[in-house]
Each structure stands twice: as structure tokens, then as C-alpha cells.
N, C-alpha and C positions, 0 to 999 in steps of 0.2 A: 536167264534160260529162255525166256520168250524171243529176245533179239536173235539168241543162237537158231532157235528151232526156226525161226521166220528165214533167217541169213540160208539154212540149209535146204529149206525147200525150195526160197529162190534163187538160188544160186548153185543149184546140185549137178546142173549140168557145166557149172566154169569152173570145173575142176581139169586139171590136164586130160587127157584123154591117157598118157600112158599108166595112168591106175584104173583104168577100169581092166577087165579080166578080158573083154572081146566089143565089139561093137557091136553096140545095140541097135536094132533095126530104125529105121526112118521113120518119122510121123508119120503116122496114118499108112505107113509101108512104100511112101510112093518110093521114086526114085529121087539120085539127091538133086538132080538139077528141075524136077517139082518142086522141091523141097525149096529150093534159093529162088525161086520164082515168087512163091505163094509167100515165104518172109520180106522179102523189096515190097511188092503187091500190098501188105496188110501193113507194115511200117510206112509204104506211102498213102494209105489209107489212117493212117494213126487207130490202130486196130493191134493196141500194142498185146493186151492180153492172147490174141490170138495169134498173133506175130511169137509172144516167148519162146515155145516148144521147138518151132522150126529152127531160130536163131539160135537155140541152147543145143543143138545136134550139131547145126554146122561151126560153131566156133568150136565145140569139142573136138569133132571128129573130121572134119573139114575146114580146118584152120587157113591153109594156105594154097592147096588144089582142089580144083572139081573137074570129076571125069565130065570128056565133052564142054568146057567151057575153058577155051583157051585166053580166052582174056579176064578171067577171074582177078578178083583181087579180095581178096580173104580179109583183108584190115579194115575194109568197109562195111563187113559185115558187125566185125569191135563198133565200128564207129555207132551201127545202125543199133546195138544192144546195148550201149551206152544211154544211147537217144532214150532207150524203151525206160530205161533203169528210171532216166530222169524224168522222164515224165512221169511215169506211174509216183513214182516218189512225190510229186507235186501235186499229187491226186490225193494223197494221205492226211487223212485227219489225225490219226495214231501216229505219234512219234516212233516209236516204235519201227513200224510198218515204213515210213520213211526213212529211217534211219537201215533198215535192213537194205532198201532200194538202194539207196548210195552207195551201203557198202559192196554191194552184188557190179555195180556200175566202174567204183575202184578197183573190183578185181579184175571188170574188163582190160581196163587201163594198164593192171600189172601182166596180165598174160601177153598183153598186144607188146609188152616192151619186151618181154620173155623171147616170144615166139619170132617176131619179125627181128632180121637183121638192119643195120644202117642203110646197107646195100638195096632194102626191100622199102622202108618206109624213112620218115623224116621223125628222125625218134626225138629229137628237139623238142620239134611241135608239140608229139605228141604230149614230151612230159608237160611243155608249155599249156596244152589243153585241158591235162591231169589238173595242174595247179590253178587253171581258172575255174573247173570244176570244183573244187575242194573251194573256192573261194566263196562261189555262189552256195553252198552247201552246206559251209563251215559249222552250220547250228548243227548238222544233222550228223558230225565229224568227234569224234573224241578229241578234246585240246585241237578244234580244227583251228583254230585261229594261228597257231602256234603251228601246226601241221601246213596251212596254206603257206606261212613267212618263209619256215622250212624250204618249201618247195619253191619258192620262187629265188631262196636263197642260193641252190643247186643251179638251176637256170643260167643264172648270174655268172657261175664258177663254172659251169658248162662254156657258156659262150658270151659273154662282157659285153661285146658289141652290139651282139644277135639283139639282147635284153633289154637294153641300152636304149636301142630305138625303135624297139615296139612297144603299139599304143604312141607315139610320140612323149615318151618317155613317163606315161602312167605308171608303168608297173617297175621302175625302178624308185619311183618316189615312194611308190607303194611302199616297197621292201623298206627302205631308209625310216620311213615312218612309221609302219610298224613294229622293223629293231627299236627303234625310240619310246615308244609305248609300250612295249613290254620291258623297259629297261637293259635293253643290251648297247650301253650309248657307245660302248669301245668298238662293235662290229659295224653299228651304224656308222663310227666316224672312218674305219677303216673302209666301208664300202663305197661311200663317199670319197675318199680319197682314191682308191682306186680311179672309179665310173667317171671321177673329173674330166681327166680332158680328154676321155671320146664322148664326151655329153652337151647336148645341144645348149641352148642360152637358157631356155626353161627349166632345164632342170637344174642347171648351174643356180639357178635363182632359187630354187627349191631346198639346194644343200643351201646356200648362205641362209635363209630363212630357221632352216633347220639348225645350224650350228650356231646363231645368234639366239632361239630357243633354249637349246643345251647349257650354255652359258648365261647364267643367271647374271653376273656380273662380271667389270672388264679385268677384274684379277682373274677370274677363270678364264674367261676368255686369251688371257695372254698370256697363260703357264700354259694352254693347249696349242695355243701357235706356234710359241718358242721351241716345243717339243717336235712339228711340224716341218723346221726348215732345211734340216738334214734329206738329202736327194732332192731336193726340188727344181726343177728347169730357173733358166732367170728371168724366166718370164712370169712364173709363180711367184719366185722369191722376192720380185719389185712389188706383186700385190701383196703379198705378205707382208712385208716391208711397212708399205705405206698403210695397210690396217694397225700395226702396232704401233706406228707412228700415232696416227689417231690415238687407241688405248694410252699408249702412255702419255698422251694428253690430258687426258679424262681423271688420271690417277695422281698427276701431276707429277711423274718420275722425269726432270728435268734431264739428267744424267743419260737417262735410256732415248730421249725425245733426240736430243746432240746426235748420239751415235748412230741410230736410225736413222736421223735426215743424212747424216754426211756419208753414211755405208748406200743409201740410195741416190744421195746426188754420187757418189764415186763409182756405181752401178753404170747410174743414166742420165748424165748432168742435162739434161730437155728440161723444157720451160717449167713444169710440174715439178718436177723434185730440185731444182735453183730455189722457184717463189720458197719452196717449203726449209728449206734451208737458210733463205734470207729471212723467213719472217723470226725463225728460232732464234738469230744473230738479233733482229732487230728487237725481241719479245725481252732480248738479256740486254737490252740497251747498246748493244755492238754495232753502233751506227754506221761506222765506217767500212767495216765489214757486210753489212748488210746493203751500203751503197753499192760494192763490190757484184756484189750478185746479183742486186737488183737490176745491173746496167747487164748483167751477162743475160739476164732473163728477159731482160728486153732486144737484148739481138736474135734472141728467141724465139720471142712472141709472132705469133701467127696472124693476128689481126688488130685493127683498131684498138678494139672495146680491152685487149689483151696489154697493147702496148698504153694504152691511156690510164689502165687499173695499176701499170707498172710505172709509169712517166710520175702520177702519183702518189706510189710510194717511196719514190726515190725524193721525191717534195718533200714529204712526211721526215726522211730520214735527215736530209738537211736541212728543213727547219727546227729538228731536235738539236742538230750543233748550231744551231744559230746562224748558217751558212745564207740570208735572205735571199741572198741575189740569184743561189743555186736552186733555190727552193721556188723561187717564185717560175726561173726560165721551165721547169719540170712541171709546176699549172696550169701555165699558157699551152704544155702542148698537151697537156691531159684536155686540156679545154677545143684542141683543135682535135684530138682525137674523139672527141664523145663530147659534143656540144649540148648534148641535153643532158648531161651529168653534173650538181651543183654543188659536191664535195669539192672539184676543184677553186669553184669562183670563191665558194668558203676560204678555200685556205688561202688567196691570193688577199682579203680582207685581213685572216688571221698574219699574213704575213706582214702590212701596211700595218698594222696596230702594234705587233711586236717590234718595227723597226721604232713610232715614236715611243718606247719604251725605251728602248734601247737610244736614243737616241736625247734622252732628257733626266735631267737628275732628280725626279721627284715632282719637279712645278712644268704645268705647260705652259707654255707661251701661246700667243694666239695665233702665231704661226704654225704652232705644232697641233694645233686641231686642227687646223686645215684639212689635215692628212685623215682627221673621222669624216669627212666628207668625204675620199674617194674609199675610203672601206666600207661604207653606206654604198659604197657604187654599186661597189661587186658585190658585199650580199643582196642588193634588189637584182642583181644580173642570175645570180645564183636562183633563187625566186623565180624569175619567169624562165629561166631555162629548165629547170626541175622543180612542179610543185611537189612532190614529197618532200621538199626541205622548206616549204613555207613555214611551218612552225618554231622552226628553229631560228631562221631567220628574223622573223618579227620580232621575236625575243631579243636578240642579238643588237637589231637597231637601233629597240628601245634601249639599248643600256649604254649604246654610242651618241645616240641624238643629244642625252646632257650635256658630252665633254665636246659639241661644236661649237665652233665660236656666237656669243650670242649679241644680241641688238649692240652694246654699248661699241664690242670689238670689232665688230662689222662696219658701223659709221666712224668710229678712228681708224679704220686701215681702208675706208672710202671702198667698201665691199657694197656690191648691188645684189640682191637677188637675180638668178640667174645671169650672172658676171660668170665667165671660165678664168680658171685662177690652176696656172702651172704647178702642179708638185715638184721641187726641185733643190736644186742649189740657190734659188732666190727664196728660199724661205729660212733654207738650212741646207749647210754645206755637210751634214750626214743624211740629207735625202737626196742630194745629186746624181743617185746612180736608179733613183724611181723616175721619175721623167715622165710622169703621167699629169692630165689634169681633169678637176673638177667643177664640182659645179656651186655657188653661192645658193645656201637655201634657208 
């Protein structure tokens, strides 16, 4: 009873003017363009109390003309009793008394959409300023919180764009985030979908934040995508794509991971969706197949660090068939392409050690340690070209240093410290096709 009685004394004159019975004489009797004088004058003096009277006549009964004043504009007067509403509102200690001030402020708001046409004002805005009022105010609002989301929701579905990129995309994260908070996740994700692609990178970054929130885990996450890919451009559909790719990684759906890479390499076979496609092939051991793409990804590749990450794992995949020769030609040029890289010079070691495996039936000869000498090479080459693989390397040496040839086999094959001694077909006719040499240590 108290809010109503406060609402009607301040607000008795923003009722339309066509219910009252005749119009009532002017403040203080002057005339009206006194009257709009002395209201500007005491609103630019923030002299709001004094200012109400005049400004509650002229939005009643002088909405949109004033005799004698040909350049009137009647919505600035909304604007200037608006002003008055919020400030005194600000003034209130009494909820109450606040609470009435707002709402006397929002009727401003509804009469100025009432009265003015599109033609007359930027009714947009205006509701746009409506709803930033309500936001700033929302304590002083019934369910304002829920009343602001509301309003800005309208906005939205008024003009998409308009919304979109004012504030530099504030007030649409706004809305997103607050559907989210109040649990409406289905309007959030629908407005999001929408707002995407007229929405700047920010806010693009704001929905993925947000829909990686929503989704607790990546089986929700990818019963909402999958529902998702119906109308989408192909340029959505490849990010789509390759997010679910991921997920069904994570969940370990091997079956969905296959059809994903091959629906996106058959999309956009470019260097991204090849590697991701060979590493699947190479992940199920499809070595040959994974050579396959690996070589198409490399005619692909855009630079160096791309083609020597690739030259790499085309080594990887034929040193899985045991292929050395192919494996080793594909480290040399990982090595020529990213010389500070020491994964390659590794695997050129790992390849010299797999060949005298391969190349002896259980017992070495001392000819066949020879060959732990040039694998001692390349892991110290690996080493000073990359220290983030000193550690592993040290390790490595130490477990090769034993099987070198030692004192006794060194003075029966008349080996000098720091003697160069050929890797070759003079040791063994299954190393004739290494053709490297070492060093006596």
C-alpha cells in the first residue's frame, strides 16, 4: 500500500493526458514555453525536486508540440524526467521511496515508446536505454534481474546485429550469461548459435568458454554437437568436425575418431586434416597407410618446422616396418630441416642399433659393436643440438658404452683411440648400405 500510494503521488502526472477531463492550468500559471524554460534551467541546475512539476505538465499535456517553439523535441523532455526519477531514486534511503522513483522513471520509458513514432525517435535505443536502466536498478525492479535478461532478450530479436556490437560485444555475453545463470541453457545455446557468425572474435571466445562450462563432461559435450551439425556452413562443419574428433579421443570411441578424420580429410584434405588422419592410421598401426598420407602432408606442409615434424614421422612409420634405409633417409632431412631438433639425431642412433640387431643372431662380434660407436655419435649430436633431450640421452649412452668393443678387442683388431674406423661392408656385408664412420674411444 505504501509503494502504491508513493508510485501515485509521484507519478500522477505520467499518466496519459487523454483521461484527465480538461487541462489543467500550468505551474505557477505561467505560460508553457516558461514552463520548458524553467524545467531545462532546474534539470541543468540538478534542482530536480523543483524541476518535477514543470516536467509532469509538459510530458502530460505537451508530449510532442510547444506553441512558439518550432524546434521542440518533446522526447528530451522523457529523457530529462527519466534523469530526475534516477537521481532522486539515488537519493533514497527508503527502499520503498526508491523503488517508487524507478518505477515512475519506467513509465517514463513506456509512455516515450507509446507516444513517439519510429519516424519521430530511435525507439531501438530507446528500449536499449530502458534495459540498461533496469540493469543498473534491478534491486529496486520486481524479479529485475529476470526483467533486465528479458529486455535485452527483445533487443536481440529486435536487431541481431544492432546488439551484437554494442558495448563491443558486452551486452550480448551479458544475455548468454545470464540465460546460463538462471538456467535457460537451451535459449542460451540457441542465442549463441544464432549471434555466431555476426560476432566478433571476443565474443566467439565467450560462447566457446561458455559452452565448454555447460558441458560438464565430453559425452555431453558430444551428444550437443552431434545434434548441432544439421544446417551448418562448411566452414562450421570442419570446426565441428575437428572438436569431435578431439572428444572422441578423450572417450576413446575409435570407430567415431576413423569417420571423423576421413569425413574431414574428404571435406578438406590440407595439411591439418592429412597429419590427423595419418596419425589415426598410424595410432591402429596402419603403417603403410599412414606412409601414404604422411608423404601427401608433406607436399603440403608450409614450412620447415612443418615439413621436418613430417619428414619425422614418415622415419617413425618406416622404422615400425623395419624399412632402415627409408627411415634413416627421412632423419637426415628432419635434421636438415630443424637442426636444433634432437628427436631426429635419436632416431638415426635408434636406427644404427636396430640394424646390429637385426643384423646378428644373439652373439656380437666385435665388429658389430663397432656400430655402438656411431650410435654414441648421434645421440652426443642430438645432445648438443637440443638440450631438452640431455637427459635422456645420458641415459641412452650409458646403457650402449658397455656393449663397445673393449681393451682386449681393441688391441686384437690393432684399434687406436681416436683411430676413424668405416661403418660398412668391411665389417659386415649387412651394414654396406650405412656408410658412415666412427671414432675409436
Amino acid at each position: 500500500m505504501k509503494k502504491f500510494f508513493l508510485i501515485f503521488i509521484v507519478g500522477f502526472f505520467c499518466f496519459d493526458s487523454a483521461i484527465a477531463q480538461e487541462e489543467p492550468p500550468t505551474p505557477l500559471n505561467l505560460p508553457p514555453l516558461a514552463v520548458q524554460s524553467l524545467f531545462t534551467e532546474n534539470v541543468r541546475n540538478e534542482l530536480y525536486e523543483e524541476a518535477l512539476p514543470f516536467g509532469r505538465w509538459l510530458t502530460s499535456y505537451r508530449p510532442k508540440e510547444l506553441e512558439g517553439h518550432p524546434s521542440f523535441r518533446g522526447d528530451r523532455n522523457f529523457r530529462r524526467m527519466i534523469d530526475i526519477y534516477e537521481a532522486m531514486a539515488g537519493r533514497q534511503s527508503d527502499p520503498s521511496l526508491r523503488e517508487a522513483y524507478v518505477d515512475s522513471a519506467l513509465i517514463m520509458f513506456d509512455r516515450t515508446l507509446a507516444i513517439f513514432s519510429a519516424d519521430e525517435i530511435d525507439q531501438y535505443q530507446w528500449k536499449f536505454s530502458r534495459a540498461r536502466f533496469m540493469q543498473s536498478n534491478m534491486r529496486s525492479i520486481n524479479d529485475g534481474r529476470i526483467q533486465t535478461m528479458n529486455e535485452y532478450r527483445n533487443l536481440f530479436e529486435l536487431d541481431p546485429k544492432r546488439f551484437i556490437e554494442t558495448g563491443d560485444g558486452y551486452f550480448i555475453n551479458y544475455l548468454v550469461t545470464e540465460k546460463v545463470n538462471n538456467n535457460f541453457r537451451d535459449e542460451a545455446i540457441a542465442i549463441m548459435n544464432q549471434a555466431e557468425p555476426m560476432a566478433p572474435e571476443n565474443v566467439r571466445s565467450h560462447f566457446n568458454e561458455t559452452r565448454n562450462s555447460l558441458f560438464r563432461s565430453p559425452e555431453d559435450r558430444i551428444a550437443f554437437m552431434e545434434t548441432q551439425l544439421e544446417g551448418m556452413s562448411e566452414t562450421e562443419l570442419l570446426e565441428a568436425y575437428a572438436e569431435l574428433f578431439e572428444l572422441y579421443t578423450r572417450v576413446g570411441d575409435r570407430d567415431k575418431m576413423q569417420e571423423t578424420a576421413k569425413i574431414l580429410y574428404d571435406k578438406s584434405p590440407n595439411f591439418e586434416n592429412t597429419v590427423r588422419l595419418a596419425e589415426y592410421a598410424e595410432n591402429r598401426s596402419q603403417y603403410r597407410e599412414a606412409i601414404r598420407l604422411y608423404e601427401e602432408a608433406l607436399e603440403r606442409a608450409e614450412n620447415d618446422e612443418q615439413r621436418a615434424r613430417m619428414n619425422m614421422k614418415l622415419s617413425d612409420n618406416h622404422f615400425n616396418m623395419r624399412d632402415l634405409q627409408r627411415a634413416r633417409t627421412h632423419a637426415r632431412r628432419a635434421i636438415q630441416q630443424n637442426a636444433n631438433w634432437g628427436a631426429p639425431h635419436i632416431r638415426m642412433a635408434e636406427i644404427y642399433a636396430q640394424a646390429v640387431s637385426d643384423c646378428t643372431s644373439g652373439s656380437l662380434d666385435r665388429t658389430d659393436k663397432v656400430v655402438y660407436w656411431l650410435v654414441i655419435d648421434h645421440l652426443e649430436r642430438a645432445r648438443r643440438a637440443d638440450s631438452s633431450v640431455a637427459s635422456r640421452v645420458d641415459r641412452e649412452i650409458a646403457s650402449y658404452v658397455g656393449v663397445t668393443p673393449n681393451a682386449e678387442e681393441k688391441f686384437y683388431m690393432n684399434w687406436e683411440n681416436g683411430d676413424r674406423i668405416q661403418v660398412g661392408s668391411n665389417l659386415n656385408s649387412c651394414y654396406e648400405w650405412i656408410s658412415e664412420s666412427t671414432t675409436v674411444r
